[in-house]
N, C-alpha and C positions, 0 to 999 in steps of 0.2 A: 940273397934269398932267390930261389929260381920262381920263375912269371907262375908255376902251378899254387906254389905256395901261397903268392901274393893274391891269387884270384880267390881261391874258398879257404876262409877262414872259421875255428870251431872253437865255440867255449862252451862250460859249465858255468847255471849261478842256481841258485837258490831262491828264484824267480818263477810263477808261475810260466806259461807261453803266453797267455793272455798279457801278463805286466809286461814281459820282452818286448811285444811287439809293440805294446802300448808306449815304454819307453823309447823302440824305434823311433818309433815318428814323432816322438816331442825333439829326441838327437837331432833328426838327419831335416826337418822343417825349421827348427829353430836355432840349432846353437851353431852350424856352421854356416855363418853370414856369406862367405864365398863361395864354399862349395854346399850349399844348399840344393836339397831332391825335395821331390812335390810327390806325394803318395800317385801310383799308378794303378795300382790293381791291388784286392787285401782279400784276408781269409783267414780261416781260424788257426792256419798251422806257414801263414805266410804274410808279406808283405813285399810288393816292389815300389823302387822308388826311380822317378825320372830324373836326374842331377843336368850340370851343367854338359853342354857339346852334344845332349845327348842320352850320358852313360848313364848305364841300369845298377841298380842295388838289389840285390833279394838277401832278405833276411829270414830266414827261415827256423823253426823253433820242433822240437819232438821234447815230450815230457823222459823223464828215467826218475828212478829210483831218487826223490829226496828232493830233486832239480829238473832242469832243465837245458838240453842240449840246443844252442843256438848252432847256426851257421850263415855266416854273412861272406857273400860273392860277389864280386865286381871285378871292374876291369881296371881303370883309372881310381876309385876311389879305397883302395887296399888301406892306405893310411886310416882314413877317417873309420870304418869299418873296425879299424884296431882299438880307436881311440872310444868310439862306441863302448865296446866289448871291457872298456877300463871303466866305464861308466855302473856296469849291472855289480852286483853282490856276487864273487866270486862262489864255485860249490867247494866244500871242504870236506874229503873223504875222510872221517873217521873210523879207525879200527877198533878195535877190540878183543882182547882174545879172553880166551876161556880159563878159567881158574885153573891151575895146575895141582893134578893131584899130590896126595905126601908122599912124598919117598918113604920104602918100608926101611926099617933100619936096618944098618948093618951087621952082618952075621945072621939074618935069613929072620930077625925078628925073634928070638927067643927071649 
């Protein structure tokens, strides 16, 4: 995976922003004993986190259609970021299509 990839990463869940972010910080305060981040700055469409050495977290959230788009950015912490993102309720696009009309019959319908 090239360093761009590893640094901003994007998901869909079927989370409001509000729960994302809320889940953030229960993730990245509590469940990773080592690499544990301490909330830095928050907002209604963000959060950053201080981690170990240093390195920064931003978790960032925009609503769409049904869901909501996160996107989670770091330098050093790409893993944990991934491992997050396995954590929310994935979003499931469902289709549907449209009734198909009747075929007229053959020989023009007589």
């Amino acid at each position: 995976m090239i360093q761009s990839q590893q640094t901003l990463q994007e998901y869909r869940t079927t989370l409001s922003p509000a729960e994302v972010l809320d889940e953030a910080k229960r993730f990245f305060t509590r469940r990773n004993s080592l690499y544990a981040a301490f909330v830095e700055k928050e907002g209604p469409t963000y959060c950053t986190f201080r981690g170990q050495g240093g390195e920064e977290i931003v978790i960032g959230v925009s609503p769409t259609d049904g869901g909501t788009l996160v996107r989670g950015s770091t330098y050093l912490f790409g893993m944990q970021v991934a491992r997050f993102f396995t954590t929310l309720p994935p979003f499931e696009l469902v289709e549907t299509t449209l009734p198909q009309e009747r075929a007229a019959p053959a020989g023009g319908g007589r």
